[in-house]
N, C-alpha and C positions, 0 to 999 in steps of 0.2 A: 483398528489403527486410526488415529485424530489425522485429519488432514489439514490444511487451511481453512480456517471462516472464511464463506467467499455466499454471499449472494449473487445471485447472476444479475435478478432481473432489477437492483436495487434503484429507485428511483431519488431525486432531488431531496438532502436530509441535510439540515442543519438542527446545530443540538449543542444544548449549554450543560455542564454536567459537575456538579461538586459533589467530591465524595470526599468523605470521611476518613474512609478507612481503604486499607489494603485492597486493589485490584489487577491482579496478573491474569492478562489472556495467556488460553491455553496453550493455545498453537500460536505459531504465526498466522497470517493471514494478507488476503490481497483484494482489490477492486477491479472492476472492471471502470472505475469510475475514478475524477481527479479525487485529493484528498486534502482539504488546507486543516489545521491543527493550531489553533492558538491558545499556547499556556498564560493562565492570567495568576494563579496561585499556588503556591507547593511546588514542588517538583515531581514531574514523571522523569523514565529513561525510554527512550526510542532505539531498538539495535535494527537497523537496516542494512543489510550487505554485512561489510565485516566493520563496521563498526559503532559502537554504544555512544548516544550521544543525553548527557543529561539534560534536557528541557526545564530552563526554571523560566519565571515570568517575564514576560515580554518573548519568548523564545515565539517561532513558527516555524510549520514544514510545510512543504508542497512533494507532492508524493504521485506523481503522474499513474494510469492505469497499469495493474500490473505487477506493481512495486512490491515484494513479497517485505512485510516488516512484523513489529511486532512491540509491544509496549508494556511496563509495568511499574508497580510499587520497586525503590530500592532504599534511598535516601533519605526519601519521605513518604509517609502514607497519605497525607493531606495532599488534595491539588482539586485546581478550579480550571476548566477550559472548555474553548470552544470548539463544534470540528463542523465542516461542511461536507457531502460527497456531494461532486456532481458531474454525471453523466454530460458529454461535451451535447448531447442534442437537446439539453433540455436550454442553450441559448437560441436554436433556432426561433424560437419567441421574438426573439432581439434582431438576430443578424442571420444572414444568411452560413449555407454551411462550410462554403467557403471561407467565409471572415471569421468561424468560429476557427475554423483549424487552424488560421494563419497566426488566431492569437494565442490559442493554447501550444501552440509549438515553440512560444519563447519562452515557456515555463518548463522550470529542469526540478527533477527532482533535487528538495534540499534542505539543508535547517537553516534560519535565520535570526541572528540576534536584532531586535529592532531595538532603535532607540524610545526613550516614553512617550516621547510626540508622534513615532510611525506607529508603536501599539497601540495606543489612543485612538489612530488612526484606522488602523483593523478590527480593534473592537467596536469602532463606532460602525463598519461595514458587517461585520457580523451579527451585532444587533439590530438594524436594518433589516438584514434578512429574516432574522427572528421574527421582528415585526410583522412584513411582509407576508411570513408562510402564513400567518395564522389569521390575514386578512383571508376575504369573498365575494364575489360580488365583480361588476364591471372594471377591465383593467388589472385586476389584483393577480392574476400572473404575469404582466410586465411590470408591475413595480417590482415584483421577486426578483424577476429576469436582470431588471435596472441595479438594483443593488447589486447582483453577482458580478454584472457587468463592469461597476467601479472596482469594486477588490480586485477583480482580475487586471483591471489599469494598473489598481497600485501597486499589487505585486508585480507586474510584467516591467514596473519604473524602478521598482525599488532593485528588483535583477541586473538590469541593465544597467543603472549609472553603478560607475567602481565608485567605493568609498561609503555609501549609504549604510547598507546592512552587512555587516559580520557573517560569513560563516563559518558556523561551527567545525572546530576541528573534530572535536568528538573524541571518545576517549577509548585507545588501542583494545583488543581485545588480546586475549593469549595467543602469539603470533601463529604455533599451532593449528588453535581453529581457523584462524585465517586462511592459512595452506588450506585445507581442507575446505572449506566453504568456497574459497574462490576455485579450487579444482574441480567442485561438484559442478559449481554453476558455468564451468568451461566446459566439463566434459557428462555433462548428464545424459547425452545421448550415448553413450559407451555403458558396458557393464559394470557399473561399481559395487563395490562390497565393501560391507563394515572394516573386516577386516585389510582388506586393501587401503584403505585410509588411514587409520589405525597406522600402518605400518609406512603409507605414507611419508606420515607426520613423527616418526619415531616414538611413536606412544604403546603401552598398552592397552590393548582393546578395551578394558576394564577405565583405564584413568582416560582413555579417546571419548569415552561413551558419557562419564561423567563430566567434564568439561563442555563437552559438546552439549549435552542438554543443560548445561547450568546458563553456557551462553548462547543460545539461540532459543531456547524453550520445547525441543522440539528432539527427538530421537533422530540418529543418521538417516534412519530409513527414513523418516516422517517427513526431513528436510529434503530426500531427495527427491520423493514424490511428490514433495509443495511445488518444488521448482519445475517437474517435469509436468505438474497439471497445469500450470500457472500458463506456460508455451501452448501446450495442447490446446488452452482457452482460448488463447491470443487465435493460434491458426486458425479453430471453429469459427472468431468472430472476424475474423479478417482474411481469410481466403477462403479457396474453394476446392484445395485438395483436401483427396479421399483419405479417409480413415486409416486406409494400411499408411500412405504417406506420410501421415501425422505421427502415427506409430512410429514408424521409424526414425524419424526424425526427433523425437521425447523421448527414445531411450526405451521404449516400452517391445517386449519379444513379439507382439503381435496385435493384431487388431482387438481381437478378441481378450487380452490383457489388457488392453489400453480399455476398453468398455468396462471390462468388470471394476478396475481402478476408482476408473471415473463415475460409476454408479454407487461405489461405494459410498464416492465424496460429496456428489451432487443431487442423486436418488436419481436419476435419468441416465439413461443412455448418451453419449455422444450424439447420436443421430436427432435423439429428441432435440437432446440442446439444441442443436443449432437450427434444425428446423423451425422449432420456437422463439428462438433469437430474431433469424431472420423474418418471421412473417410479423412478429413483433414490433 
């Protein structure tokens, strides 16, 4: 079974990328890390939560840890963009880890239409960092740090004043999957079945199954597992209950489910993860 792309240990990556041709990821997919996106050419589609949002030029997201999403060719198969992850510790360089949280907590996950003088403006921050990474030598990871440190100004201004950046409404999906997607993501700790959704949503399992993977990329099962590892993560990397708690809490029958899950997805144990996380 395909679960989410999900690196755990993924470190600081900024990355310019023009393709050609047609690329649809498989699965969904999510970070443990922030995520900025800026479309410079063509058009992508972004589906996050329940709703498809078409990305053309000058478009951007911010996509806080966690954010389970997913992107591909529809519209167009041509497209030019930039994407950044970054880990909220790799500002400690810069600022303390208090000042990092205080700033990354005014960023909300979103899309934004910029105007050509704010995209100008983010690709000029984006290329920066480009710059940056592929310096060496004395200081050459605070000027990274420095760059990331402006973008995130600009984005944290461009959020905050009303009026500046647009956002996207994004375009409905089949109301349908919506029932279903938001009730998986309400009740994923409970026992769900195909068919109980299906019946939900007044569909046939047949046209439930078809739908559902046309718009989210991903089989009922595959989604409900993304969203229940996705928690599971989160708990690993930010508390300190036990594995049967976890379990119970993601929806999993048991500890011992919840590992084999997660070993499938990750090639480790739970216990590893986080033991590695944390001494990490």
């Amino acid at each position: 079974m395909l679960h989410t792309a999900f690196t755990p240990y993924e470190e600081f990556l900024v990355e310019y990328v023009r393709n050609p041709g047609r690329n649809d990821m498989k699965v969904q997919h999510y970070h443990d890390t922030y995520e900025f996106y800026l479309q410079m050419a063509g058009e992508r589609t972004l589906i996050l939560n329940d709703i498809c949002y078409t990305l053309r030029p000058g478009d951007l997201y911010i996509l806080k840890p966690f954010e389970i999403h997913y992107t591909e060719s529809r519209g167009s198969d041509y497209y030019e963009r930039y994407v950044i992850n970054l880990p909220a510790s790799f500002l400690y360089t810069l600022l303390t880890e208090g000042e990092t949280r205080l700033l990354l907590d005014k960023l909300e996950s979103c899309v934004l239409h910029l105007s050509p003088e704010q995209a100008a403006e983010a690709l000029g921050c984006f290329q920066r960092a480009e710059q940056f990474r592929r310096k060496t030598g004395f200081l050459a990871g605070k000027l990274l740090c420095s760059s990331i440190f402006q973008l995130l100004m600009f984005l944290t201004e461009l959020t905050e004043k009303a009026g500046l950046p647009d956002i996207l409404e994004g375009k409905s999906i089949q109301p349908e999957i919506v029932k279903a997607i938001h009730y998986i993501n309400r009740h994923y700790q409970e026992n769900l079945s195909l068919e109980g959704a299906a019946e939900l949503v007044h569909l046939s399992r047949y046209h439930f199954c078809r739908l559902f993977h046309e718009t989210t990329g991903a089989t009922f099962l595959e989604y409900l597992y993304n969203v229940r590892l996705a928690k599971v993560h989160q708990l690993l990397l930010t508390t300190t209950l036990p594995l049967g708690d976890i379990a119970a809490k993601c929806g999993f029958a048991s500890t011992a489910h919840l590992s084999r899950v997660f070993r499938e997805a990750y090639g480790m144990s739970p216990r590893s993860f986080r033991k590695t996380a944390l001494s990490g």
